[in-house]
C-alpha atoms as a printed R data frame, in Angstrom:
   type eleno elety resid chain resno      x       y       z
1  ATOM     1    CA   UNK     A     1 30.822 139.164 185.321
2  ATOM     2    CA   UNK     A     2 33.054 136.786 183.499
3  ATOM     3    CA   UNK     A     3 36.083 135.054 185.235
4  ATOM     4    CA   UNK     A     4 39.499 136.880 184.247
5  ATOM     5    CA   UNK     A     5 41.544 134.402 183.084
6  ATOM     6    CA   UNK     A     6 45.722 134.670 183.468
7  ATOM     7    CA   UNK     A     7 47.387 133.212 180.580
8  ATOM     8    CA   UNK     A     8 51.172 134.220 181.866
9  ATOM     9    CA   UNK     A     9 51.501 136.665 178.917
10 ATOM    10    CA   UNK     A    10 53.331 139.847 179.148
11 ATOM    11    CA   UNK     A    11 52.552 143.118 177.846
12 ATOM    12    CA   UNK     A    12 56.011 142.961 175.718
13 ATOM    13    CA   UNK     A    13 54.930 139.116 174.429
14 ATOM    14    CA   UNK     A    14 51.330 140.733 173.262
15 ATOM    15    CA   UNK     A    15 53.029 143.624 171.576
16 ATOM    16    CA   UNK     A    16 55.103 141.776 169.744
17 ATOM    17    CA   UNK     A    17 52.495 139.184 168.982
18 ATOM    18    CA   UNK     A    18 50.576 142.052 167.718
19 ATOM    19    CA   UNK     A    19 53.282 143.300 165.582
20 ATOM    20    CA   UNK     A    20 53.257 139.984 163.686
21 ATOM    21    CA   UNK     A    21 49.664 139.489 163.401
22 ATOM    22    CA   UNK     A    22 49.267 137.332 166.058
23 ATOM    23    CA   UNK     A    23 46.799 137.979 168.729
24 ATOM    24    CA   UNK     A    24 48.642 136.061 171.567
25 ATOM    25    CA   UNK     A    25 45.810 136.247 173.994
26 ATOM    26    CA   UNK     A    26 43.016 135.043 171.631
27 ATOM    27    CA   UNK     A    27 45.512 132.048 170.419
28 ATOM    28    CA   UNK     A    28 46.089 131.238 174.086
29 ATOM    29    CA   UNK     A    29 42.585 131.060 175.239
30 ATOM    30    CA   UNK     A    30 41.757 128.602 172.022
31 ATOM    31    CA   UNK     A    31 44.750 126.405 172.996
32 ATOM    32    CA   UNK     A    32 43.546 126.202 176.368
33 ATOM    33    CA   UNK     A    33 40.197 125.668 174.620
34 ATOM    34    CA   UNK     A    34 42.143 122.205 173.391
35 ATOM    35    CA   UNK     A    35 42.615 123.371 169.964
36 ATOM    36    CA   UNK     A    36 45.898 122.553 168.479
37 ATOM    37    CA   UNK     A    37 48.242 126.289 167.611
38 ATOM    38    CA   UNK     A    38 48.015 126.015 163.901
39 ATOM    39    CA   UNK     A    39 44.667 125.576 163.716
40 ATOM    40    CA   UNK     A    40 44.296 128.209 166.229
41 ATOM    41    CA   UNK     A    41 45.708 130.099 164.155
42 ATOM    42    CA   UNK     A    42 43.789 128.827 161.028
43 ATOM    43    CA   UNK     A    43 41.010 129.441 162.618
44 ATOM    44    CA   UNK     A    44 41.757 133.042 164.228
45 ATOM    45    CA   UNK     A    45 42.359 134.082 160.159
46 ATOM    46    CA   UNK     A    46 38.641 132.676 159.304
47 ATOM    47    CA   UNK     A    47 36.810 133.858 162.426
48 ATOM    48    CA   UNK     A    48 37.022 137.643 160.885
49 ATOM    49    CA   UNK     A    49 35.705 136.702 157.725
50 ATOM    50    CA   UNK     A    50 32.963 134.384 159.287
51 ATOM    51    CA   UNK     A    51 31.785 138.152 161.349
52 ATOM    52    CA   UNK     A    52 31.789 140.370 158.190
53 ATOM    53    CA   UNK     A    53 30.505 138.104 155.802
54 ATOM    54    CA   UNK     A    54 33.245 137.285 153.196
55 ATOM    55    CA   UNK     A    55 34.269 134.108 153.737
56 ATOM    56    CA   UNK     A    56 33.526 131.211 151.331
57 ATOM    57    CA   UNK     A    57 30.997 128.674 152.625
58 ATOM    58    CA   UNK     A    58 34.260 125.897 152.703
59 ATOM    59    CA   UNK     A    59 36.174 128.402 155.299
60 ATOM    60    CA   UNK     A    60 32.806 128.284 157.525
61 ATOM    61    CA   UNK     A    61 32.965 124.446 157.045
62 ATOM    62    CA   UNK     A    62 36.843 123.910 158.142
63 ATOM    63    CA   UNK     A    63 35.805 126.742 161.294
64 ATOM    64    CA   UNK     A    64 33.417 124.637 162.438
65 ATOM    65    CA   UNK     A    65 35.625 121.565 162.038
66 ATOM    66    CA   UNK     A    66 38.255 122.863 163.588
67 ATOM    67    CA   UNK     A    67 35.961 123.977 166.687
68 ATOM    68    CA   UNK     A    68 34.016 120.598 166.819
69 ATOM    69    CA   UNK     A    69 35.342 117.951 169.932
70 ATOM    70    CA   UNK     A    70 37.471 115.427 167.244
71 ATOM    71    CA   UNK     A    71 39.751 118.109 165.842
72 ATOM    72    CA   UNK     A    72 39.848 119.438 169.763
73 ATOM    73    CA   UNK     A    73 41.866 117.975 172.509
74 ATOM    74    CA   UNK     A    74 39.459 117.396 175.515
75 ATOM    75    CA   UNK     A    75 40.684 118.042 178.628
């Protein structure tokens, strides 16, 4: 069973993340991944298309980019 990891989020921060679009958990877990926030979030808008198939073969490209060591921060 995978570790449960605390990222000091509330249930009132999530909601309200929600209620802007923002999945606050999912953009936590990339930044502590070492991935900048705006290409967290750049990256949380492709990730959907990437799973169902409609995004363009340049929004793969930049995904992958943004997931690959240079673009990251390593710890």
């Amino acid at each position: 069973m995978p570790e449960i990891e605390d990222y000091g989020i509330t249930v009132e921060e999530y909601l309200e993340g929600l209620e802007k679009g923002v999945d606050v958990l999912e953009l936590r877990r990339l930044e502590e991944w070492g991935i900048p926030t705006d290409l967290a979030l750049e990256l949380m808008r492709i990730t959907p298309k990437v799973a169902n198939g409609t995004a363009t073969p340049e929004e793969v490209v930049r995904g992958l980019l943004i997931m690959s060591p240079p673009l990251r921060k390593t710890k």
